[in-house]
C-alpha positions in Angstrom: 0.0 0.0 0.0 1.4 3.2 -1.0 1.3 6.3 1.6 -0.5 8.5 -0.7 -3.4 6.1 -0.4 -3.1 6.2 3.4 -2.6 10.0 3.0 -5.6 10.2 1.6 -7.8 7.7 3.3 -6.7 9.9 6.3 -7.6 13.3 4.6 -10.9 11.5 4.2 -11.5 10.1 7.3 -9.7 12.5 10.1 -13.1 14.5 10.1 -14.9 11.6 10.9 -12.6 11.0 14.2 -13.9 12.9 17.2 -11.5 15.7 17.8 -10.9 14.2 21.4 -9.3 10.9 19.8 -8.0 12.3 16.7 -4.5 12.8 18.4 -4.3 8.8 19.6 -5.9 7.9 16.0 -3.1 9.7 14.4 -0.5 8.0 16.9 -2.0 4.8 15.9 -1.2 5.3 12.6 2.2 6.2 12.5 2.8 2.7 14.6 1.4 0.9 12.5 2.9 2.3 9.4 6.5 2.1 11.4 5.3 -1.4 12.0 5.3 -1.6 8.0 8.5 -0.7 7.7 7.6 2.8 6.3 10.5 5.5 7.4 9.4 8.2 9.4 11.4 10.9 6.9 9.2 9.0 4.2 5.7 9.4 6.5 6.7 13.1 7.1 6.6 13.7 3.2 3.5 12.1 3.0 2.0 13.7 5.3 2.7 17.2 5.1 1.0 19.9 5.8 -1.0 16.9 8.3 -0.8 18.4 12.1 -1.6 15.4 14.0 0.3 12.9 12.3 3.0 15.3 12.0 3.0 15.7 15.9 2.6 11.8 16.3 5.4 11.4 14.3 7.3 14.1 16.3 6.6 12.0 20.0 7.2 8.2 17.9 11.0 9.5 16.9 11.5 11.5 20.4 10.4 8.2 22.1 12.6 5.9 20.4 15.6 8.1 20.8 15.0 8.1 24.1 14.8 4.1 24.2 17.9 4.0 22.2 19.8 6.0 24.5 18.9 4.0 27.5 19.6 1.2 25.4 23.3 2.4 25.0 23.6 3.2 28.7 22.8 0.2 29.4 25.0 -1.5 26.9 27.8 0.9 28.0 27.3 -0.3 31.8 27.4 -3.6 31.3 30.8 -3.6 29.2 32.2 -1.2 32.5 31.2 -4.1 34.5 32.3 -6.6 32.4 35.9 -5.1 32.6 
């Protein structure tokens, strides 16, 4: 499935989504089209212009640079210990 079409199925449907839930319907949708293996640089250009999904997107990356920094601390503690 090509992000244009879910570009546009969104356009479509966003108005449909209660304005209190739009915000975890667009955080839904970037996980699940991370979980498809899209990249988030190729969801931002699909996207643009989108505010919620571009804010979703936003808190997806922040969060898994986050993770991957613990991740490293955590690799980089256990090699200290190691030695």
């Amino acid at each position: 499935m090509s992000l244009d079409l879910v570009s546009e199925v969104w356009d479509t449907l966003r108005n449909h989504i209660d304005n209190s839930t739009r915000s975890e319907a667009a955080d839904d949708l970037v996980n699940l089209l991370v979980d498809l293996n899209y990249e988030p640089e190729e969801i931002k250009d699909s996207f643009r212009g989108d505010k919620q999904v571009t804010k979703a997107l936003k808190y997806y990356i922040e969060q898994h640079e986050a993770e991957d920094e613990e991740d490293e601390e955590e690799r980089s503690e256990e090699h200290t210990s190691e030695l």
